[in-house]
C-alpha positions as CSV (number, residue, x, y, z in Angstrom):
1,X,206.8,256.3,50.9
2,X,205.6,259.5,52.4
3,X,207.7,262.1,52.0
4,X,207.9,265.2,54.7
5,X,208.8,268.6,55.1
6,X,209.8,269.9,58.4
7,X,210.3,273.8,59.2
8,X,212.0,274.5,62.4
9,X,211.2,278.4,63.0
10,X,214.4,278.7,65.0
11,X,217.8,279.4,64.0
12,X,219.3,276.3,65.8
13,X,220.2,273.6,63.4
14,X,220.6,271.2,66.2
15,X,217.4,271.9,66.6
16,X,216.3,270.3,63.2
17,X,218.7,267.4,63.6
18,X,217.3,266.6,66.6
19,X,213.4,266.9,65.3
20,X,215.0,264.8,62.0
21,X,216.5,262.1,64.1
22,X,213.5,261.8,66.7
23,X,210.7,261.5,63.9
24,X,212.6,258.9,62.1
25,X,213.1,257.0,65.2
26,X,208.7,257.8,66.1
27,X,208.1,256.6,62.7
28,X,206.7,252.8,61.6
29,X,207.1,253.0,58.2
30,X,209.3,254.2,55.4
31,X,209.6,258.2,55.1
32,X,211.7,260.6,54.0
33,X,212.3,263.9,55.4
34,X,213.4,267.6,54.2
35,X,213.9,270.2,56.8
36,X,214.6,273.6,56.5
37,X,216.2,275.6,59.4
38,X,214.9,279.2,60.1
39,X,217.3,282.2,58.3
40,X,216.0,284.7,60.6
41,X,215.2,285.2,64.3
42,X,215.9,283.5,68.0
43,X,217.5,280.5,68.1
44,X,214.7,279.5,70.7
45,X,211.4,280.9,70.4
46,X,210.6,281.6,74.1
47,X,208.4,285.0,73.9
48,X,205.7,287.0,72.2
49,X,208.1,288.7,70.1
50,X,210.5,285.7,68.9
51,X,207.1,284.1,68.5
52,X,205.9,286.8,65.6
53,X,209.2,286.6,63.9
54,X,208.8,282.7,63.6
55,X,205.4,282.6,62.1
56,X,207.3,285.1,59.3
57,X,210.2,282.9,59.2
58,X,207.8,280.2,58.5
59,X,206.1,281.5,55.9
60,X,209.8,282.3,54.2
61,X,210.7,278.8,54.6
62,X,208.1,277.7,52.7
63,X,207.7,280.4,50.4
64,X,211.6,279.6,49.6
65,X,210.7,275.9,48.6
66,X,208.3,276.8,46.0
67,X,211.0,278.9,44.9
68,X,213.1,275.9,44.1
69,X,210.0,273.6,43.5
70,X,210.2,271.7,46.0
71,X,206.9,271.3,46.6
72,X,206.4,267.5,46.6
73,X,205.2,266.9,49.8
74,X,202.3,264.6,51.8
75,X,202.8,266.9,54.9
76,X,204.3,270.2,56.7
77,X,205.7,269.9,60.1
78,X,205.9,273.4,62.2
79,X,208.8,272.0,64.4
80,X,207.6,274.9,67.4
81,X,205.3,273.9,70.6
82,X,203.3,276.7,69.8
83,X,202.9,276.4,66.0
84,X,203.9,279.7,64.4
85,X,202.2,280.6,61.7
86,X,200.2,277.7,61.3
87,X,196.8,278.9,60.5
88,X,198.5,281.2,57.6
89,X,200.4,278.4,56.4
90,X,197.4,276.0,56.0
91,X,196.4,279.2,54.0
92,X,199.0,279.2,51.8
93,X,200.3,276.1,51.2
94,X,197.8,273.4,49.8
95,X,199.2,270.7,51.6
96,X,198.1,269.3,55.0
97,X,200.0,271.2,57.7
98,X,200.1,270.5,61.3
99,X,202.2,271.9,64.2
100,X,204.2,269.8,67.6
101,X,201.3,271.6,69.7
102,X,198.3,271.2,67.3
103,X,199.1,266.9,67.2
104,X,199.5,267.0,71.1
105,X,196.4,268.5,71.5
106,X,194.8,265.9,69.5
107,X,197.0,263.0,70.7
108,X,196.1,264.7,74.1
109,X,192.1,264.7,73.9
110,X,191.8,261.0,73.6
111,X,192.7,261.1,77.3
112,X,190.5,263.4,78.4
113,X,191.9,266.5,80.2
114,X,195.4,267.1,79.9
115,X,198.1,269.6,81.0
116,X,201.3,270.6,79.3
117,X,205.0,270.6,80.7
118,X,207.1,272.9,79.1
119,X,209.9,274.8,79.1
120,X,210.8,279.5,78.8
121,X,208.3,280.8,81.5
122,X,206.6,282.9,78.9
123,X,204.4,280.3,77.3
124,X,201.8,279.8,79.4
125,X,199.5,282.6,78.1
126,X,200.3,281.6,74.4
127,X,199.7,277.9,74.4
128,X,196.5,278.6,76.5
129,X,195.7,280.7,73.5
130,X,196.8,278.1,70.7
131,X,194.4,275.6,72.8
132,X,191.6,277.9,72.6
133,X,191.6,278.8,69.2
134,X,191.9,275.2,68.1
135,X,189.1,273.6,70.3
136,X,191.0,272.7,72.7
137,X,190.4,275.2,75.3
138,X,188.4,272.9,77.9
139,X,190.4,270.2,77.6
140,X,193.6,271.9,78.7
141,X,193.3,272.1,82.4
142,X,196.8,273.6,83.1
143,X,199.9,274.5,81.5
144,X,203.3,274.4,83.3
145,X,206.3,276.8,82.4
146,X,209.8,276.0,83.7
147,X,212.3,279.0,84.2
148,X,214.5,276.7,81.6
149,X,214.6,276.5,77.8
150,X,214.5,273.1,75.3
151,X,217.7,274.5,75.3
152,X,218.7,274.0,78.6
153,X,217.1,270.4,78.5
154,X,219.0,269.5,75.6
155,X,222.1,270.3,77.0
156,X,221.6,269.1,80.3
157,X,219.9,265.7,80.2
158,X,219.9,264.4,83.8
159,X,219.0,267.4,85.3
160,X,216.0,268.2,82.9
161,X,214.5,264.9,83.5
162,X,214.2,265.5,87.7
163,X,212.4,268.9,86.6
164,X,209.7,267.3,84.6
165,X,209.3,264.5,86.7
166,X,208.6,266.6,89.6
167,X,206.5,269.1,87.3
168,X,204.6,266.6,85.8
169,X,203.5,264.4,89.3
170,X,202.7,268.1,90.7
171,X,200.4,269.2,87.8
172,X,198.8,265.7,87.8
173,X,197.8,265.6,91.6
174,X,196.8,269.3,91.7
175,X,194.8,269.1,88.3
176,X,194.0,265.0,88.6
177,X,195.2,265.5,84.9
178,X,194.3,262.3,82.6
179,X,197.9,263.1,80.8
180,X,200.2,265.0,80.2
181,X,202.4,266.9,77.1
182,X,206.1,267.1,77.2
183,X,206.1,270.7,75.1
184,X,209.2,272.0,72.8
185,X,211.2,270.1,70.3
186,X,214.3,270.8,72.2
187,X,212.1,268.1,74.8
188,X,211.8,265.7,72.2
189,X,212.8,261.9,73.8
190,X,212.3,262.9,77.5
191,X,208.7,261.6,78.0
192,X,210.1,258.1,77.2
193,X,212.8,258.2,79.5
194,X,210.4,259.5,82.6
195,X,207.3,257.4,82.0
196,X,208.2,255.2,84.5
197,X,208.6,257.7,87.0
198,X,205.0,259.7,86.6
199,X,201.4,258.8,87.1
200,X,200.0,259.7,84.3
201,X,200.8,259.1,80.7
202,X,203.1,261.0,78.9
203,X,202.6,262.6,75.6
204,X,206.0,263.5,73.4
205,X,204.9,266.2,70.9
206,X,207.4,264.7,68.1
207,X,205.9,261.8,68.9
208,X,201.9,262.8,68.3
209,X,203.7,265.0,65.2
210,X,204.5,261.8,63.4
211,X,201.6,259.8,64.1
212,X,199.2,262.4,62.8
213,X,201.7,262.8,59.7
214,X,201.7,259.3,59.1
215,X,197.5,259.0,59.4
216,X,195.9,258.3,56.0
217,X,196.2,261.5,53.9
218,X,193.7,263.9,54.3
219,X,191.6,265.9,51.9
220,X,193.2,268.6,50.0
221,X,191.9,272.4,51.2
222,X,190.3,273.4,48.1
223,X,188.2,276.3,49.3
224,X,188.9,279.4,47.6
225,X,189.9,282.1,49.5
226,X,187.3,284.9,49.8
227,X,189.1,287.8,51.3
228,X,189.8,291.0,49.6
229,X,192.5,291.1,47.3
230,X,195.5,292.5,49.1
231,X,198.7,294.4,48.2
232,X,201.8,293.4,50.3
233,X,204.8,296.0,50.3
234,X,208.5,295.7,50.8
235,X,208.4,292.2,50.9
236,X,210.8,289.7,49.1
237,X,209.6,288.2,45.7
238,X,209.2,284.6,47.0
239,X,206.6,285.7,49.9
240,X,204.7,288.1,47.1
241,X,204.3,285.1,44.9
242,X,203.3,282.8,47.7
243,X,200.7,285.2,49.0
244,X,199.2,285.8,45.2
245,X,199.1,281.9,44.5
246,X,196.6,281.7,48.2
247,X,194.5,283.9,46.9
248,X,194.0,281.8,43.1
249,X,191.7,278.9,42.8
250,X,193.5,275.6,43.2
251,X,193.7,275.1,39.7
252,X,195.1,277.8,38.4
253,X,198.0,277.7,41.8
254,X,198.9,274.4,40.7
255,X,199.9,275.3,37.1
């Protein structure tokens, strides 16, 4: 049984319960699950700024589970469309990571060109950004923002699914998109209920998270890091720790 660790950047537990619950119900086979839910910054990660404070916040999360050892894992979750400090964590951690964006993307290319739905108007310009710096950057034809949060959708069911339906036809026809992402974990679920109703298929990024979790295990990152040794101030003890043991050969990190 694979066993996962989820880190949801965002202060909103229900948040995590709902990212729990949805990659249980995504998964075929037997897994278990740890989450950890963000003790610092926004409850929904919607700007530039909340966006910085996340990738921290990640980094703490995980920094606080080698703390207590838990360490155990076949797999990190970022539970952000947008991956927060994923590139750093992969870094860090010696254990596969991916992030709900980085899986669409790749559920997402088998298609061909895709487009994301999403909501917090603010994203465009950073998941365009996350596309480009993973390879995805001509593949990604267009990404939509709605004025509304996961959030919002969460709390509002019936009215979030008449604004992706009509997002997602619109960005298909103007883009003649091969398919499309439903973005955010707060959006988790929806691309199931819509499918029916939009001409393209629909991509949920919990969905993609789990499949690309579940794949056979990957090779371990055993590169040594080459940068200069670096001294990190007026940090907390767990993050000083985490960033010495990046910087040691594998061997000597997993003593």
């Amino acid at each position: 049984m694979k066993r996962f660790l989820v880190i949801n950047p965002n202060t909103t537990v229900e948040v995590t319960h709902l990212l729990k619950s949805s990659m249980l119900q995504f998964s075929s086979s037997l897994i278990e699950i740890e989450t950890v839910t963000a003790s610092f910054g926004a409850n929904y990660i919607a700007d530039e700024a909340s966006y910085v404070i996340a990738s921290y916040s990640v980094l703490d999360s995980w920094s606080q589970s080698l703390e207590s050892d838990r360490i155990d894992f076949d797999h990190i979750l970022i539970g952000c469309f947008g991956d927060p400090g994923l590139h750093a964590l992969k870094e860090c951690s010696r254990i596969p990571v991916t992030g709900l964006a980085h899986a669409s993307f790749l559920k997402a290319s088998q298609y061909g060109s895709f487009g994301v739905v999403t909501g917090g108007q603010k994203w465009g310009p950073m998941i365009e950004r996350l596309a480009g710096a993973l390879g995805f950057g001509n593949s990604l034809k267009v990404v939509t923002t709605l004025d509304e949060t996961g959030l919002f959708f969460m709390e509002n069911p019936q009215a979030g699914e008449e604004l992706l339906i009509h997002a997602c036809n619109k960005a298909i026809d103007e883009h003649r998109l091969e398919c499309v992402i439903i973005g955010g974990a707060g959006l988790t679920g929806f691309a199931q209920r819509i499918q029916s109703r939009v001409k393209a298929p629909l991509i949920d990024c919990v969905q993609a998270a789990i499949e690309v979790m579940c794949a056979p295990a990957q090779s371990m990152n055993t590169q040594d890091c080459i940068s200069a040794r670096l001294t990190l101030t007026n940090v907390t003890q767990s993050l000083q720790k985490l960033h010495t043991r990046s910087h040691k050969p594998i061997e000597e990190s997993l003593n």
